[in-house]
N, C-alpha and C positions, 0 to 999 in steps of 0.2 A: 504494500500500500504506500502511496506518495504522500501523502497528506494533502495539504490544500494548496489550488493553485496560486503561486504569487505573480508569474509575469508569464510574457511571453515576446518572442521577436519572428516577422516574417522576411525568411533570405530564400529572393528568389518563391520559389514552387512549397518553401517548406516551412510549417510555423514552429519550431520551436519552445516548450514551454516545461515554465520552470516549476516546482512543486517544491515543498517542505524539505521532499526527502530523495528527491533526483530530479532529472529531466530526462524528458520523452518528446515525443514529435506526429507531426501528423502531416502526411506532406500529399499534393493533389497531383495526380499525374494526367490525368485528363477530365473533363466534364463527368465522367460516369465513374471516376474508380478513384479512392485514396490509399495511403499507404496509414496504416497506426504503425508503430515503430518504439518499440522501451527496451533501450542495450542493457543485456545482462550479463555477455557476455565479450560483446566486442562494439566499437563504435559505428560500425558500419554492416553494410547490409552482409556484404561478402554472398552473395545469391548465385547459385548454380542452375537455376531454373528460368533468371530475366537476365539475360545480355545486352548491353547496349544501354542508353539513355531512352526512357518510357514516357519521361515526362514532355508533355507538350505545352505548348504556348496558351494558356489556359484562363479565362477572367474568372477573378472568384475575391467572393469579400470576406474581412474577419475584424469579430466586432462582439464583445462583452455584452450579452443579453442575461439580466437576472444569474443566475449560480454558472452560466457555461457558458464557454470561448465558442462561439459559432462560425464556423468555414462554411460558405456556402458557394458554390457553381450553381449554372441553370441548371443542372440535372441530379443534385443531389445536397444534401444540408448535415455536416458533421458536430454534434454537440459534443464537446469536451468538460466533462466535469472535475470535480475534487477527486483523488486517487487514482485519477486520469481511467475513470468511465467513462467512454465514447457511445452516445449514442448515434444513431444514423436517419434519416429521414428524405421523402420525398420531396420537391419542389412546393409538395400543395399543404405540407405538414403533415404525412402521413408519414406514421413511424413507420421502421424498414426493422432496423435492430437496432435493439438494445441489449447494454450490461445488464449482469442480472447483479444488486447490487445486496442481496440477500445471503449470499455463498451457497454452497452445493451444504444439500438440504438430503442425506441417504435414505429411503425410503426405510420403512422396517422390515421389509422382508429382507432385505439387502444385509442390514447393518444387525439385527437378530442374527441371522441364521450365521453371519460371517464373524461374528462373534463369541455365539457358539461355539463353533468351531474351532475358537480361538481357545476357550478354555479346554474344551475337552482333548487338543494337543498340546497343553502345558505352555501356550504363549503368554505373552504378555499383552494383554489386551488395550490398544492404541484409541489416542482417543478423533476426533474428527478431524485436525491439521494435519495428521498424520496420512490422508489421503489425496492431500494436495501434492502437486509437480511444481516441481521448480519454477516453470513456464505455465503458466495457465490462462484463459479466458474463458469465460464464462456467459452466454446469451441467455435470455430471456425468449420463452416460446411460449405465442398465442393460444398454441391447442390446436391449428389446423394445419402446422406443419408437414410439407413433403421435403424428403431430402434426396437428392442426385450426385451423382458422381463418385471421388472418390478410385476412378480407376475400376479395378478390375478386382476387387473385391467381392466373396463369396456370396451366395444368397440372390437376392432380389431385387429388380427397380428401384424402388421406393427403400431406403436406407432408415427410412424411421423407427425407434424404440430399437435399432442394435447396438452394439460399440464394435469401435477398429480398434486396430495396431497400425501404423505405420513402422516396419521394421521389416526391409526385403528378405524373404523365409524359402529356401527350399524343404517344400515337405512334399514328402513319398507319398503319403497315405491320400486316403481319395477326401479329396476337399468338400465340406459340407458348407454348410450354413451358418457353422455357429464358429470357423477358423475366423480369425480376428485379423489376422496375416498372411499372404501371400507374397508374388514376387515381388510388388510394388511399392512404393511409394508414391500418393501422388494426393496429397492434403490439401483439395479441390472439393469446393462442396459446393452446390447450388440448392438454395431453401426457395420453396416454393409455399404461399400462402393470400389468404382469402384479398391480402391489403399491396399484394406484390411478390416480386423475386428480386430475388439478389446473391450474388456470390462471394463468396469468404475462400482466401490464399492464404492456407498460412506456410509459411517458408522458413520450414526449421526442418533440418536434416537430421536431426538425434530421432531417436526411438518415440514415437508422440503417440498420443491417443484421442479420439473419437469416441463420445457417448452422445445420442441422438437421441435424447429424453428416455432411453433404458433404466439410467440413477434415480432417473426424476423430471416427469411428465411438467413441470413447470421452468427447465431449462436442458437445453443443451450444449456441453464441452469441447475444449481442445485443450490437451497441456501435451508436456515433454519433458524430458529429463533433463535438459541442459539447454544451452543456445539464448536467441533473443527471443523475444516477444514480437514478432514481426510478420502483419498479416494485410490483406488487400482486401477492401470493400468494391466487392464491381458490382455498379447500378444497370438497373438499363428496363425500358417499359418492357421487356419480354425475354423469354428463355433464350432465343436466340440471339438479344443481344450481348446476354452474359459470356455465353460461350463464345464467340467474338471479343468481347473484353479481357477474359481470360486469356485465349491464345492470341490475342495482341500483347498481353504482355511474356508470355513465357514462348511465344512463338507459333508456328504454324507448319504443319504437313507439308513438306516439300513438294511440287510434282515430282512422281517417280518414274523409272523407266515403264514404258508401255507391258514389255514381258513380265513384268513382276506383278501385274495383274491379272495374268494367265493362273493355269493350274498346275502345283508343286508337287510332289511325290518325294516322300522321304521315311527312312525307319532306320531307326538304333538298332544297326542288325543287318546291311550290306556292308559284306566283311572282304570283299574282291572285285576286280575291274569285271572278272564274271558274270559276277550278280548284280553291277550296275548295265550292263550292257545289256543283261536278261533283260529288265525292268523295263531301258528301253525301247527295244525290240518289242515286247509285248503291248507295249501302247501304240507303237504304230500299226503295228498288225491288229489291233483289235479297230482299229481307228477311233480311240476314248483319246481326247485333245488333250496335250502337257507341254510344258515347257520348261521346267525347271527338276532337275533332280539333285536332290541334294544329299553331301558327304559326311556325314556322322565322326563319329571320333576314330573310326579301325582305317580311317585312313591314310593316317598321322605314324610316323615310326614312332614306335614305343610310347605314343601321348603326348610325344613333345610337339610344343605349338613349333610351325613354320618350317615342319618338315613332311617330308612323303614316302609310305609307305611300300617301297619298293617288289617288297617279297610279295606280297599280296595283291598289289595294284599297278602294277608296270612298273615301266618308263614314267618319271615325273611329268603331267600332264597329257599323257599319251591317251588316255579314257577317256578324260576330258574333251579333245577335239574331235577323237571319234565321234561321240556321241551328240560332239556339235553340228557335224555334217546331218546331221537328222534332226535338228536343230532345237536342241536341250541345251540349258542355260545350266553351269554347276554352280552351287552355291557349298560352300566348307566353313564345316564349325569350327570354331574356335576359343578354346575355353584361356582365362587369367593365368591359371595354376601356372608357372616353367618350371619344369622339372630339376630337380636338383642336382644336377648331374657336371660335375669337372668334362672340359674339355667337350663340352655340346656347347655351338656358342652361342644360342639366345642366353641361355647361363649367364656365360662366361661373361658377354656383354653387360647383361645387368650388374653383375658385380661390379665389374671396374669402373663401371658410371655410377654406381650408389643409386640403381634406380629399385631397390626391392623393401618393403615393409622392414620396419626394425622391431625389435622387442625394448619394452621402456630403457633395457640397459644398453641399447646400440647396438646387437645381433641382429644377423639377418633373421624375422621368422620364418618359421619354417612348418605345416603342417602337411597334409597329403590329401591328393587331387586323385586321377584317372594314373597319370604318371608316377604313382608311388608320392616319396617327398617331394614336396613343390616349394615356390616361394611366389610373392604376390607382389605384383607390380604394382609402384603407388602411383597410379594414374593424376593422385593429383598435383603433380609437379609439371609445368610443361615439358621437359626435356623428356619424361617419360613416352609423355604422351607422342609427341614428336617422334620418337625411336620407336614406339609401337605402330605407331599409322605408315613410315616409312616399310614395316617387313609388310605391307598390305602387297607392297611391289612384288613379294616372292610369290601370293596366290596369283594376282593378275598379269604377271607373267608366265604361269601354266595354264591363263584361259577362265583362271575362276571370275564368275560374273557378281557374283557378292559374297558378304560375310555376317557368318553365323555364332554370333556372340550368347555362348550358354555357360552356365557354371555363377555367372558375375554377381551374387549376392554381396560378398561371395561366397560358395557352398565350400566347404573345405568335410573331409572323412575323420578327423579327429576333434570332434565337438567343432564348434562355431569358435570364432576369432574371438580371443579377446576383447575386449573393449580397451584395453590399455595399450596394443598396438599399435604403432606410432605410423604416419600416413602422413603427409603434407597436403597442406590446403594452398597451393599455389605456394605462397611465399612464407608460410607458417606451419608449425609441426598443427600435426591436429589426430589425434586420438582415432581409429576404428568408430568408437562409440559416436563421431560425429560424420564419420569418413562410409560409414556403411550402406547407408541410402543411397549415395550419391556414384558411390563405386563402378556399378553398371552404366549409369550418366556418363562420367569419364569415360569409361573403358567405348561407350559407344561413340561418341564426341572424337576421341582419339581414331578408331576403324574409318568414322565417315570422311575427316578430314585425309586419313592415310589416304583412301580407295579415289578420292576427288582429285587426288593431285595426282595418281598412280597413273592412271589410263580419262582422265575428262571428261568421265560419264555417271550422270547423276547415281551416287551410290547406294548400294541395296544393304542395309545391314538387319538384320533380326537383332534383337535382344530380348533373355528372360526379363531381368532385373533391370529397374530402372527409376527414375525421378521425376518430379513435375521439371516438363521441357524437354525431355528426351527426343519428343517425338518431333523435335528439328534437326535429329539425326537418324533414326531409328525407326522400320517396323517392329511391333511387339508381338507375343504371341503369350496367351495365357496360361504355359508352363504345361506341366505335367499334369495334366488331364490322365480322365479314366473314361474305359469302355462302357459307362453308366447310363443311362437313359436320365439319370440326376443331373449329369454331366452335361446334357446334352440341352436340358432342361435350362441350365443355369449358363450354359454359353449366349442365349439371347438377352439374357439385364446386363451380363459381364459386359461383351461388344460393344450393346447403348452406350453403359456410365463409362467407359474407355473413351467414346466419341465426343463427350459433353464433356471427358474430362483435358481434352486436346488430343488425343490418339487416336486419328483417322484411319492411319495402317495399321487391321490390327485383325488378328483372327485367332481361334483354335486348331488343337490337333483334330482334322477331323476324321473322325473314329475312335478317338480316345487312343491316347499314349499309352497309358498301361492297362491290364486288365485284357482280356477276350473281345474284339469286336462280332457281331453277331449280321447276319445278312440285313437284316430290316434297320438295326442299328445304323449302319453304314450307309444305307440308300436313304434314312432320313436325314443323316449326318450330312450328306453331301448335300440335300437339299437348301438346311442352313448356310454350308462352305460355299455356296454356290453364288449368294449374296453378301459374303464375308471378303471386306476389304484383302486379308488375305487369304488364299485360299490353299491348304496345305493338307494334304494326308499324312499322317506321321503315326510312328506305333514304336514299340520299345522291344529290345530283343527278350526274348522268354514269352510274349507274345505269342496271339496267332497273328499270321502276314493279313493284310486288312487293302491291300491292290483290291483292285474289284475284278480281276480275275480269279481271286485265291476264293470267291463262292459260285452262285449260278448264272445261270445263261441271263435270269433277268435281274441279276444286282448288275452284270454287267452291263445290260441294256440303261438300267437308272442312272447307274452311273454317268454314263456316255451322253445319255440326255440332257442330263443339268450341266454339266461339264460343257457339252456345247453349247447350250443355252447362255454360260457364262461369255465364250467366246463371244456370243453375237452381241450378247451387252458392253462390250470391254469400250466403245468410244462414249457410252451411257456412265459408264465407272469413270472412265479419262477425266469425261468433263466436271465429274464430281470433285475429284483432285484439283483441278483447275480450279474451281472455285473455293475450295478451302484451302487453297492459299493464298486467297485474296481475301476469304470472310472466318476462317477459321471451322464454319459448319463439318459437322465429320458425316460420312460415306452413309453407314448406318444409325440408325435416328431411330428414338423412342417417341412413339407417338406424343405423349408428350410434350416434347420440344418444339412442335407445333401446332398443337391443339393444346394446350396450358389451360383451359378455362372450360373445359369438358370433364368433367370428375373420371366419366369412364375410362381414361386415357392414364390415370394418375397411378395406377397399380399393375398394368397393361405389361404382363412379363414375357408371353407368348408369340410377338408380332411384333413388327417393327416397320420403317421408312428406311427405303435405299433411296435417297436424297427427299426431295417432296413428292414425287410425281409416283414412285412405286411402293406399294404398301404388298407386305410376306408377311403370309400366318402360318412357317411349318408347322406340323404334325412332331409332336416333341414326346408324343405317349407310345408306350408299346402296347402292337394290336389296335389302335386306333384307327378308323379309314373314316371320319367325321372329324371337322374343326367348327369348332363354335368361333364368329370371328366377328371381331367388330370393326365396322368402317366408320369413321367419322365423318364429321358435314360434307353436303356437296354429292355429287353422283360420282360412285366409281362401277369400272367394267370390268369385268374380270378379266385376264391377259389371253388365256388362249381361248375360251369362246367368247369373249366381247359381248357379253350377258350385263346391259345397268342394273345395280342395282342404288337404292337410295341409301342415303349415311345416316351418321345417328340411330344406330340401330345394332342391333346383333343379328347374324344370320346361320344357322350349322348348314354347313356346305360339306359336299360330297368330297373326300381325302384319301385312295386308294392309295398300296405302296407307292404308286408310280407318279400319284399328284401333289404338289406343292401349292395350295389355294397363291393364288397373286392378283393382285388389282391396281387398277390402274385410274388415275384420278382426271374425272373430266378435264379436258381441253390440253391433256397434256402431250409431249412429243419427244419420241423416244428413239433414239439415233441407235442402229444395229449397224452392224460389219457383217460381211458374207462369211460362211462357215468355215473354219480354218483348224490346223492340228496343230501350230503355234503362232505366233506369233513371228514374223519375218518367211511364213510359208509363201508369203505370195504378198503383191501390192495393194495397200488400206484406200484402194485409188475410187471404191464405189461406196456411196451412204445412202444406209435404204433407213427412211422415217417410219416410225410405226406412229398415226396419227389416231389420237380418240376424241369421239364427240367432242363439242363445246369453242369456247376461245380459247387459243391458247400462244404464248411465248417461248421459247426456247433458243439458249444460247450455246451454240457449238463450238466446242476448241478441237483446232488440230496443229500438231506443228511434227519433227520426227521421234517422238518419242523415245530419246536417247541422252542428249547430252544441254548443255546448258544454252545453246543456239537462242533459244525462245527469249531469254530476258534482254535478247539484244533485238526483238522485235522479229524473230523466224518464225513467225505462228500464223495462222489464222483463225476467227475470229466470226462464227457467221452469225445469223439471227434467222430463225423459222417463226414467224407469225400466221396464224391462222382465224377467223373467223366460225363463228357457229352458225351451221349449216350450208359452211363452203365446199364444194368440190375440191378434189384432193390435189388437180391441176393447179387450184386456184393458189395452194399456199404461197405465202409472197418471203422472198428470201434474200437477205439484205448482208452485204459482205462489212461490218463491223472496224475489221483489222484485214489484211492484208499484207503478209510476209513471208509465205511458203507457197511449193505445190496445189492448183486445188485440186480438188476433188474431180475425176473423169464422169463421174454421172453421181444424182445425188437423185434417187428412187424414191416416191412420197408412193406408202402403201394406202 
């Protein structure tokens, strides 16, 4: 607690103000977002997640009103009280949030039962301050709160009445509902309620927590164990413009290359140039569309990063271009761990440069990876980083077309790292315990910059583990998933709150990594993958193989159907990308996010938006061939019989294995490509519209889908407008931008 306030000063963007018993800050960075700000550990932000200057040129007043320093912009009104309570509030005086200024208040079933428990194991039973985090903040909740985001966190949509962990976790076991922690970090929350939304950042890399009125139905939390007090109010009249707000400040979804929106094929468990070239071969012969296969860890001599596995896999990169001529894209993992080993020289180098973890007394640490003893690169020095992104040049000089960052919690086989592990924060030692969140950030920051200067081509990296802001380097992929129907279940709120939480590239194993996949399992799983920004078949060895030729004739046929169906959509995905790098919007979308003020939309775990125009209800139950599915306002048609139906409503629709319910929302216009087995099989030289009832707008991007050409204006840019109850001749089509190739025939169905 500060005490009471006595002054304050405004320098520039940020007011400054003084209390009793420290100073803290409140600084505006644009009309819709401020920063709160109280050093408790360092005087500056030191943030891994905002790069760059945020703040804009911005009018805004501050001015002593009865008890509190009021900052006000047109779009948002900051109250500062004594002990430096901030409340927040709308333009018209409508509260937004508030401190709660009562403290955390434990229910009794909580504080009974855990008390209990206290005596009957001989503890010493602690009294309420004893619950408090070093770091804390504390809201006030209406009672009609909804909560979003948060990343890719277990369970469901709506986040309300659970708590988190923010603390990146590799766990084996099959992830339920009530895991607190997963691979992420990403302490992004958007509250929705009767009087507004708004989004809260808080940016503190230590081990932090989330409780969403679980303690106590009259507020909800964030603390941590260490670090600042350092968090972001982002306003805005709508869901949409939060997330916009957000990834304006921690960044935005690159465009990616065009193939990496194709179909992957990968398992922990091709163990030779053999069994990659089988793989191959059997996709083109079945003619099921791929374009990437990717190289697991037995590809690597003995586990060591940035090396190749000769005995088992040729000639270094010889598989690789083979399997290029048929024109598969390799992508290679690559885990933190370097092997402990004299005289291998990723080793030897990190020694002599001082780039490896130390133990508080100045020892290199040292615990064990894939590769037996390992030691851990401290990504957050730059030289480190720089000496990592530079061996990027040894994969892209055998052909590899991206990198596959797994292990980066980081997971180590002898218990978790200490905390007392010594890591550099750029220019400062800085502890594991602060260095842990962020670790995967680096190590992927580190790959994209290597791969960007390597070969010029916008770079493809995966990562498990990661941070708010990652996703301006990195695809994500939801980790170690299971062959579940659970799994399969909880892969649709994961993707949403990924998307709302800035992670537009982003998908499941699908089929489930571990566990048994099953025929129907699979053919539904692909239905989801199919609509999933990435799109990746993965499985783990001790497995059953989970290819869709490893069941029957019609998992193969399913397969092969949504899989090309993905193909035809891929300039429908492009254009999604394109525009979430100019609005931040992500790929896949909870209905929610644009329907905010439709109750039915608010709990909506089932079904989702691939941008606005296309609404998917899979089949997520086993033995299911019915979907109860709800359309919202406006008239949608369903995709492949073109069946209106009216919104605002529920309808059970027929769901056979082989159907994926989709619908398509009046007047909208849906750009397809001819059918293809990858990507670069033939020239993107024809666009055929798929046009439905109504009026409609649509903005096309094309440029080569490859390298950075387009920010120097190599793109084009078209516009499709249509009329209700035009002729499909009639649509009128308007060239925007012009700076590439067009298009040899543009087909209006």
């Amino acid at each position: 607690m500060l005490g009471k306030k006595i002054s304050y000063q405004v320098n520039g963007n940020e007011i400054q103000i003084q209390f009793e018993k420290g100073e803290a800050s409140l600084r505006v960075l644009t009309a819709e977002i401020m920063n709160v700000f109280l050093p408790k550990e360092t005087k500056d932000h030191r943030s891994k997640a905002i790069e760059g200057e945020k703040a804009q040129s911005v009018s805004f007043t501050v001015k002593e009103e009865g008890e509190a320093l009021c900052i006000t912009t047109e779009k948002l009104i900051a109250k500062v009280y004594d002990d430096f309570f901030v409340d927040f509030y709308k333009p018209d005086g409508t509260l937004l949030c508030a401190d709660d200024r009562t403290g955390r208040v434990f229910t009794e079933q909580i504080s009974e039962r855990f008390i209990e428990f206290l005596k009957a194991e001989g503890h010493e039973v602690p009294d309420a301050s004893d619950f408090h985090y070093p770091v804390e903040v504390v809201k006030k909740m209406d009672g009609d709160e909804k909560f979003y985001g948060l990343g890719d966190k277990t369970g469901f949509l709506n986040k309300r009445d659970y708590e988190y962990e923010n603390w990146n976790s590799d766990i084996p076991q099959a992830h339920t509902e009530g895991y607190r922690a997963l691979y992420k970090s990403i302490p992004f929350l958007i509250t929705l309620k009767k009087t507004g939304v708004y989004g809260l950042f808080f940016d503190n890399t230590y081990r932090s927590y989330i409780n969403l009125g679980k303690e106590n139905e009259g507020y909800f939390y964030y603390g941590a164990d260490a670090g600042n007090l350092d968090y972001y109010m982002i306003a805005g009249e709508k869901m949409t413009d939060v997330v916009s707000g957000y990834t304006y400040l921690t960044g935005r979804t690159p465009l990616p290359q065009l193939w990496t929106l194709g179909y992957h094929q990968s398992r922990w468990g091709y163990e030779s140039a053999e069994q990659i070239r089988g793989i191959a071969e059997k996709y083109r012969e079945l003619q099921i569309p791929c374009d990437t296969i990717h190289f697991d860890i037995d590809y690597m001599d003995g586990y060591r990063v940035f090396t190749w596995n000769e005995k088992d896999f040729g000639k270094p990169g010889e598989i690789i271009a083979e399997i290029a001529e048929k024109g598969f894209k390799t992508v290679c993992i690559i885990d933190p761990g370097v092997k402990l080993d004299e005289g291998y020289e990723k080793y030897d180098e990190g020694i002599a440069n001082d780039y490896f973890a130390k133990t508080p007394e100045g020892e290199v640490y040292v615990n064990a990876v894939w590769p037996g003893d390992a030691v851990y690169p401290d990504f957050g020095k730059p030289a480190v980083r720089n000496w990592w992104g530079e061996n990027q040049k040894y994969l892209t000089d055998l052909g590899v077309r991206g990198t596959w960052n797994d292990m980066n919690e980081p997971a180590s086989f002898r218990g978790e790292l200490p905390k007392d592990v010594m890591f550099t924060d750029e220019d400062r030692p800085l502890p594991h315990a602060g260095m842990h969140n962020i670790y995967g950030h680096l190590m992927s920051k580190a790959t994209y910059e290597g791969l960007k200067k390597a070969d010029g081509k916008r770079p493809f990296v995966i990562t498990r583990a990661c941070y708010a802001g990652t996703q301006k380097y990195s695809t994500v992929w939801t980790g170690d998933n299971q062959s579940l129907w659970s799994h399969l279940q909880m892969a649709v709120p994961q993707l949403c709150n990924l998307g709302m939480s800035g992670f537009a590239f982003a998908g499941t194993d699908v089929g489930g990594f571990g566990a048994d996949c099953t025929p129907e399992l699979l053919c539904r799983w692909v239905q989801v993958g199919a609509f999933s920004p990435l799109f990746r078949n993965h499985s783990s060895k001790g497995s059953t193989y989970q290819e869709p030729w490893q069941f029957d004739e019609k998992t193969i046929a399913i397969n092969r159907k949504f899989i090309s169906l993905r193909y035809q959509l891929l300039p429908y995905f492009y254009d999604l990308f394109y525009q979430c790098e100019k609005t931040g919007l992500p790929v896949i979308r909870p209905l929610v996010l644009h329907y905010e003020n439709d109750p039915e939309t608010w709990n909506l775990n089932g079904e989702f938006l691939v941008g606005e125009n296309l609404l998917v209800a899979p089949v997520v139950e086993q033995g299911m061939t019915k979907k109860l599915v709800y359309l919202p306002e406006g008239t949608w048609y369903d995709f492949e019989t073109k069946k209106p139906y009216a919104g605002k409503q529920y309808y059970m629709v027929e769901a056979p294995i082989d159907t994926c319910p989709m619908f398509v929302k009046e007047g909208s216009i849906i750009p397809t490509y001819e059918p293809m087995q990858y990507v670069g099989e033939k020239p993107l030289d024809v666009l055929k519209l798929m046009v439905f009832p109504g009026t409609g707008r649509y903005e096309h991007y094309q440029d080569n889908g490859t390298d950075f050409a387009y920010q120097n204006g190599e793109y084009n840019l078209y516009e499709f407008i249509h009329e209700e109850g035009c002729d499909a001749e009639e649509i009128e089509i308007k060239m925007l931008h012009e700076g590439y190739t067009r298009y040899k025939k543009i087909q209006v169905l």
